[in-house]
Structures are given as C-alpha cells and as structure tokens.
C-alpha positions as CSV (number, residue, x, y, z in Angstrom):
1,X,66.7,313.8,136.4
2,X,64.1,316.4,135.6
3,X,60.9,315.8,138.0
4,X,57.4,315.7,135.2
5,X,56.0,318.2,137.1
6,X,59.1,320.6,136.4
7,X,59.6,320.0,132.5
8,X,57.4,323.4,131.7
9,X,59.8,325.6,133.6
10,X,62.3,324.0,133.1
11,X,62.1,323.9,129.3
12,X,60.8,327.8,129.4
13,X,63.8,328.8,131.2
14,X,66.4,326.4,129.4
15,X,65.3,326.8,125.8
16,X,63.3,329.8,125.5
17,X,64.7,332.1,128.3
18,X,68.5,332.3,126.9
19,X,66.6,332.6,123.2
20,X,68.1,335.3,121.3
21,X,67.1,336.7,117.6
22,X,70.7,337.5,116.6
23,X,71.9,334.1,117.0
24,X,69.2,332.8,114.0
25,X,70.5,331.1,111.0
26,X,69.1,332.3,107.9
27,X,66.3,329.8,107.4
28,X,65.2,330.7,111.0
29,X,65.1,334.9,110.0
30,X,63.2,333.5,107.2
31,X,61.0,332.0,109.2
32,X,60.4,334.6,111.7
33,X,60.0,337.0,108.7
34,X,56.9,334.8,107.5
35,X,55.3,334.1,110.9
36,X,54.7,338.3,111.1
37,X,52.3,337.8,108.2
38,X,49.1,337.5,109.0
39,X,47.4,333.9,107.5
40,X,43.5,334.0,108.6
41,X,41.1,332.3,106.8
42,X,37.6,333.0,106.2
43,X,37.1,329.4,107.9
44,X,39.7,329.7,110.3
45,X,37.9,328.2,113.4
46,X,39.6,328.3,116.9
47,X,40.7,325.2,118.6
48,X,38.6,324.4,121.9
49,X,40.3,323.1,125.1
50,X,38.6,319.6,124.1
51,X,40.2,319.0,121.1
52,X,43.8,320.2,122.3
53,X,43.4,318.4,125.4
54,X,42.5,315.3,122.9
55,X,45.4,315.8,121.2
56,X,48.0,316.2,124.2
57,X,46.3,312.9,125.4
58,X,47.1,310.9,122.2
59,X,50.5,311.7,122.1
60,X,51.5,308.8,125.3
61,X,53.3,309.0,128.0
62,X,56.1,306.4,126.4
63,X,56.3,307.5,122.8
64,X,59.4,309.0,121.4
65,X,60.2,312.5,121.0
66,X,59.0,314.1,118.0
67,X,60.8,316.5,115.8
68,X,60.6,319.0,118.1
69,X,62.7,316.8,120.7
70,X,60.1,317.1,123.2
71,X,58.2,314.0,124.8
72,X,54.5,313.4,124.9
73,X,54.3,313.8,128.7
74,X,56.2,317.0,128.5
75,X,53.1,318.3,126.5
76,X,50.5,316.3,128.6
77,X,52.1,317.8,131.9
78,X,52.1,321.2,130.5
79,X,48.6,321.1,129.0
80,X,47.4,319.5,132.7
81,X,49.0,322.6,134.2
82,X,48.4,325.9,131.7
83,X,44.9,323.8,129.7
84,X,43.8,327.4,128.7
85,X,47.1,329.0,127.5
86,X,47.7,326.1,125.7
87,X,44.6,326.4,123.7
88,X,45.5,329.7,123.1
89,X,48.8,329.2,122.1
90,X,47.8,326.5,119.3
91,X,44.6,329.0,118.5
92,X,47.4,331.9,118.0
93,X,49.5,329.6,115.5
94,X,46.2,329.4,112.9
C-alpha cells in the first residue's frame, strides 16, 4: 500500500516519469497540438493559493476518484506539500 505522504512521487515517477510522446494515440497528438496554442484572455485572472487550496480541500478525503483516476487526498497531500507549484501549475493551464 502506497503511504499518503508518498502518492506525489510516487505518481510523478510511475505515470509521468516513463511518459513518452511517441506512444500518443491520435486524439492525444491532437491534444498536445492544441495545448502549444496560446488561449489568454483579456480577463484571464490568475488563480491565488486561497482559492486552489479551497478547491483541493473540497474534493474529501473519501470521495471517489475522478476522471483522472486520482483521489482527493492524492491532490490534498500534494497541494499540502508543493501549495505554490500547484497554484502555478493550474495558473499555467488558463
């Protein structure tokens, strides 16, 4: 069983770690395609550590995994660990 306080690296080094571009599918070379164009908005405001921390702390401890397969807590322990890259991680999706 995976310890809470090791789901970031373990996660980073399981799913993202081994990631490699040639094994995409076509929707995901799509999608990688799109995400290279830049989408700012005039009104485009960045997220602050508050209102991702918020939103971490709504998703419970207990819930189900969304579509992304990853639990709540997974986000909550990664958010109590990295708050600040975090923010700036959901700040560089906008």
């Amino acid at each position: 069983m995976v310890r809470p306080e090791t789901y970031g690296p373990y996660h980073v080094h399981t799913y993202i770690h081994a990631y490699n571009c040639n094994d995409d599918s076509d929707t995901h070379k799509q999608a990688r395609i799109l995400s290279q164009e830049p989408v700012d908005m005039e009104d485009d405001k960045d997220f602050t550590v508050g209102e991702i921390r918020n939103a971490v702390a709504s998703m419970g401890n207990k819930k189900a995994p969304g579509e992304d397969g990853i639990a709540g807590e997974i986000y909550i322990c990664i958010f109590d660990m990295l708050p600040n890259y975090v923010t700036a991680l959901y700040n560089g999706c906008l």
